[in-house]
N, C-alpha and C positions, 0 to 999 in steps of 0.2 A: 504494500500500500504506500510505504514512503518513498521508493522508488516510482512507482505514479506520480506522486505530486511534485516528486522531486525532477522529473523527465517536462511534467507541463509546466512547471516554473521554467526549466530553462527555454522552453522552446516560445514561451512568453516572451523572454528578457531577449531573447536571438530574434524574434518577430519586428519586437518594438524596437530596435536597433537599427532595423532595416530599413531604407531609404526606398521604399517601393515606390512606384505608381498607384499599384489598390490603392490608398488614403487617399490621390487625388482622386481615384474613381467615387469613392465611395461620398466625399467632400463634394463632387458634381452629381452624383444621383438625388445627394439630399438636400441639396441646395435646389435656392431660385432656379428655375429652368429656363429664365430667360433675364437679363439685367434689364434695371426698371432704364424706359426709354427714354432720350433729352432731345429739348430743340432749343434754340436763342432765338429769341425777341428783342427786336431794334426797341425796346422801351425800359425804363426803369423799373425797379421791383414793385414800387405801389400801384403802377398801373394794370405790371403785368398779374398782380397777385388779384388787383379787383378783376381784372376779365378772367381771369382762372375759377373765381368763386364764383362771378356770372355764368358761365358755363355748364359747372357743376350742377349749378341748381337748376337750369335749364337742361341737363341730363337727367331731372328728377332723384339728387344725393341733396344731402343736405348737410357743412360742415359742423365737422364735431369737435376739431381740433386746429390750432394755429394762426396765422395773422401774418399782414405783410411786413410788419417790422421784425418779424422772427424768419418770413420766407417759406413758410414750412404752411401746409395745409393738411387734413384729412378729414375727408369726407365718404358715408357712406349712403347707400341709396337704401329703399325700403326693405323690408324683411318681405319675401316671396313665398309663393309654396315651389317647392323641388320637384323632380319629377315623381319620385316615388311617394307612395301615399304616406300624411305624417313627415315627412322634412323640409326643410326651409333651406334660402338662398339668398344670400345678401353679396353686395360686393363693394370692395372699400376699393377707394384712391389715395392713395399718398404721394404730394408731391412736396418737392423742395427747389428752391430759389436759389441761384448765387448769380454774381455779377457774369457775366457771360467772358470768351477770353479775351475776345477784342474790345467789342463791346456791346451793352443793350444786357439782358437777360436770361441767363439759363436757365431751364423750366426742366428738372427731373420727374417723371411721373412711371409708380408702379401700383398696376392695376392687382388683386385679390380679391379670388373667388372664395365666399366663407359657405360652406355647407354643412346642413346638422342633418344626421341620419331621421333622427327621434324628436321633434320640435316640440312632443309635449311631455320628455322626459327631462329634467332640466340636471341630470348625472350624465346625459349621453356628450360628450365634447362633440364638440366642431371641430372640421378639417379644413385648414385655408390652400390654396391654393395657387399659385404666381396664375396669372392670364395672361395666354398669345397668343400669337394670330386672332384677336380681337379688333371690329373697325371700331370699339369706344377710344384707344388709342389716336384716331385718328380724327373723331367727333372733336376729342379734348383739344388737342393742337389749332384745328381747322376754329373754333370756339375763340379760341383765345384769340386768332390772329384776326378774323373777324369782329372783332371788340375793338383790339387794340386799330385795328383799319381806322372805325365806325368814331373813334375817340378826338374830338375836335383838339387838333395842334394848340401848344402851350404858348403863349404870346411872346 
């Protein structure tokens, strides 16, 4: 028996030594499966953070978190029914702001799908989920820039 545990101790310590590839695999399987997306906006952050929120709520989300002087937003949209009988669907946006590299605005934005198996078991967890190949990524963008368009020039 000591010889057992003394054989997977070492093949532990000889494991964890090694410089594999697995941990990158295994670090990509359980990771985001897609990085949240950016674009730059020729405007400054309080503009671009108002047409972001106008947006949002015009995508029917409603924010819950953040302000243009932090940059940062999150917003989530109504609680749904899921496909299966008894679960629910919601999906959150989080975006973040920083000055753009040239200039105008960087707008990060990552979309997550939140699903509960059992919506009237309140022990059952929810499973979030990265979203891609979604066109709400592209509503968001098209949204914004469409505001920031519509926005009469500052004197």
């Amino acid at each position: 028996m000591k010889l057992l545990a003394l054989s997977a101790a070492c093949c532990g310590l000889l494991l964890a030594g090694c410089n594999s590839d697995l941990s990158d695999d295994v670090r990509s399987a359980l990771g985001p499966r897609e990085s949240p997306r950016s674009r730059v906006f020729q405007a400054d952050q309080k503009a671009t953070w108002a047409a972001a929120k106008a947006t949002v709520e015009d995508m029917d989300f409603r924010v819950v978190k953040g302000g243009p002087n932090e940059g940062t937003m999150e917003a989530l949209n109504h609680v749904e029914r899921g496909d299966e009988t008894g679960s629910a669907r919601q999906i959150s946006i989080k975006v973040t702001m920083q000055p753009g590299p040239e200039s105008g605005t960087e707008v990060e934005v990552a979309m997550t799908e939140i699903l509960q198996a059992d919506a009237n078991n309140p022990d059952n967890l929810a499973t979030a989920t990265p979203l891609h190949d979604t066109p709400l990524y592209d509503v968001f963008f098209k949204g914004i820039q469409a505001r920031l368009n519509a926005a009469p020039a500052k004197p």
